[in-house]
C-alpha positions in Angstrom: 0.0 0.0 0.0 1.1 3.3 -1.1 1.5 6.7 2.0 -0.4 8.9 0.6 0.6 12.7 1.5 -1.9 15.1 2.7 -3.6 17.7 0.4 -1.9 20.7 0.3 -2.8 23.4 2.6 -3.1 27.3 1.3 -4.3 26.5 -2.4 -4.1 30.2 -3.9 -6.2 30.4 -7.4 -5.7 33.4 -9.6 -5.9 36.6 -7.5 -9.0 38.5 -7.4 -10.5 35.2 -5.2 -11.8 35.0 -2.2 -10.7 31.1 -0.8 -12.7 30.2 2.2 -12.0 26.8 3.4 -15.0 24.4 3.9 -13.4 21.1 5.2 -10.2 19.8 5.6 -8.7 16.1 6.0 -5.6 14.4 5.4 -6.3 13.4 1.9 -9.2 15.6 1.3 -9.9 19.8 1.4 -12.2 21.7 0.1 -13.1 25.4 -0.1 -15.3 28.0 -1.4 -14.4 30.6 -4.3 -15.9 34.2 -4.8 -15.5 36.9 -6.8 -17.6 38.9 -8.6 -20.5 37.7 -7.2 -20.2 34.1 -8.0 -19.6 31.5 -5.9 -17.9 28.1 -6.9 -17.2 24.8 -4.4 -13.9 23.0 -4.8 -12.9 19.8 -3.7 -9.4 18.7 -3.5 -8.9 14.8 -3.0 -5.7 12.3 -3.7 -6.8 10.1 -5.9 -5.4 7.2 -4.4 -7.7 7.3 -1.2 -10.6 8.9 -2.6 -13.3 8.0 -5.1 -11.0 7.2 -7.9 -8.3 5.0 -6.1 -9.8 1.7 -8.3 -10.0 3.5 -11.4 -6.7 3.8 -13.0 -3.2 3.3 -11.1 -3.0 6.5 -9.3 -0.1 8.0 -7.9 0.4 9.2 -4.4 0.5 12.9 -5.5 -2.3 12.7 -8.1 -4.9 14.9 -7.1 -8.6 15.0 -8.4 -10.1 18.5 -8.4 -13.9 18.7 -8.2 -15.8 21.9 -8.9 -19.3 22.4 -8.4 -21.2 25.5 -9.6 -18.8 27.0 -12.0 -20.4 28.9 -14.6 -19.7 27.9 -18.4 -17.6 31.9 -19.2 -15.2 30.6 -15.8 -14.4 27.7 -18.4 -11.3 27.0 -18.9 -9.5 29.4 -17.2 -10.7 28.4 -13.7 -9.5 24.7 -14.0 -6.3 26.0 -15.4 -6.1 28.6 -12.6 -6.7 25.3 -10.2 -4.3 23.6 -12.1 -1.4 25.8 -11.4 -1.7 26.7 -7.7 -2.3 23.0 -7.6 1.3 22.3 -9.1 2.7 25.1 -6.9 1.6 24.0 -3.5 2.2 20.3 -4.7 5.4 20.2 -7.0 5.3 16.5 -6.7 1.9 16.0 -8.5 2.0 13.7 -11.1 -1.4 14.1 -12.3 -4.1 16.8 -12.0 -7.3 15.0 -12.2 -10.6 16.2 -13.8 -13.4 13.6 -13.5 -16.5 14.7 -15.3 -19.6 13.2 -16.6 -18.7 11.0 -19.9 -21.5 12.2 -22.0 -20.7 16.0 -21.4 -19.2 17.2 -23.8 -19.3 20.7 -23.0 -17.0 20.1 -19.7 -14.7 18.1 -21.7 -13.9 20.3 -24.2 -13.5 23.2 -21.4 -11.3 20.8 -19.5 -8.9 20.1 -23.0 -8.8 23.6 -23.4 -7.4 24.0 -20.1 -4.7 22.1 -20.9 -6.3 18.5 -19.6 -6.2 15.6 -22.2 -8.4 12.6 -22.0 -7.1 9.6 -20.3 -10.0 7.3 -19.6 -13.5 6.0 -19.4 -14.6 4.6 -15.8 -17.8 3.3 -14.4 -17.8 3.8 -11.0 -21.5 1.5 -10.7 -23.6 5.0 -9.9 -22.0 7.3 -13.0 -19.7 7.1 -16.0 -16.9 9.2 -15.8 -14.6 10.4 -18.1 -10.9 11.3 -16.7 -9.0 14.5 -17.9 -5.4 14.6 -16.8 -2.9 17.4 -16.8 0.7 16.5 -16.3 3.6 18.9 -16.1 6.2 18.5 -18.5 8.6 16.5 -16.5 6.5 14.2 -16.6 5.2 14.1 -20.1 8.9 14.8 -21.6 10.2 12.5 -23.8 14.3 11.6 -23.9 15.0 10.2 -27.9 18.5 9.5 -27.2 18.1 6.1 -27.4 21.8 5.6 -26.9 22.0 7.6 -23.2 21.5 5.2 -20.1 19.5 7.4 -17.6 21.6 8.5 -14.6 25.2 7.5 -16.5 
């Protein structure tokens, strides 16, 4: 069995949000955004003890963000504000996690053009989800010289 860290504390989104913090856990934290007169709920879980620790072969920093009430103009730029103070709280995130309904479309493409790709399909026996990941580069990054030995 894999430790799993705790979520990271202080998540800062874009500035010009107000973060007030709703519940926090080990592996779990969520908080309230507003700006503007709009208010969005965000849920921050590792995806190895939460929900979707069954559904692919998480890692111990891959992180699942869930928002709730987000109006369609904050799409994309919320999830890729999310995305970022994610990576900067949590450098060791492998995977940013965006689980949304599979037949939406609408949420998918604002989650691709947030920089999310899709990864897979997963029934979780009450809905269908379809996973968006965003990975950094260091993870993504490809070495083609087939000829260097890693490390040597």
């Amino acid at each position: 069995m894999i430790t799993v860290p705790a979520v990271p504390a202080g998540l800062v989104p874009d500035p010009g949000w107000e973060a007030v913090p709703t519940a926090r856990g080990r592996t779990t934290a969520g908080f309230r955004l507003r700006r503007d007169g709009v208010t969005v709920d965000v849920r921050l879980e590792r995806c190895a003890a939460g929900r979707l620790r069954h559904t692919y072969p998480a890692g111990a920093h891959d992180l699942e963000i869930r928002v709730a009430g987000c109006p369609d103009d904050l799409l994309p730029a919320l999830p890729r504000s999310l995305t970022a103070a994610v990576r900067a709280a949590d450098p060791h995130c492998r995977r940013a996690v965006l689980a949304v309904p599979a037949a939406d479309r609408g949420r998918i493409t604002a989650a691709e053009a947030a920089g999310y790709r899709h990864a897979v399909d997963v029934d979780l026996g009450t809905e269908e989800l379809a996973l968006l990941v965003a990975e950094p580069d260091w993870v993504t990054g490809t070495d083609i010289d087939l000829d260097r030995v890693p490390g040597a």
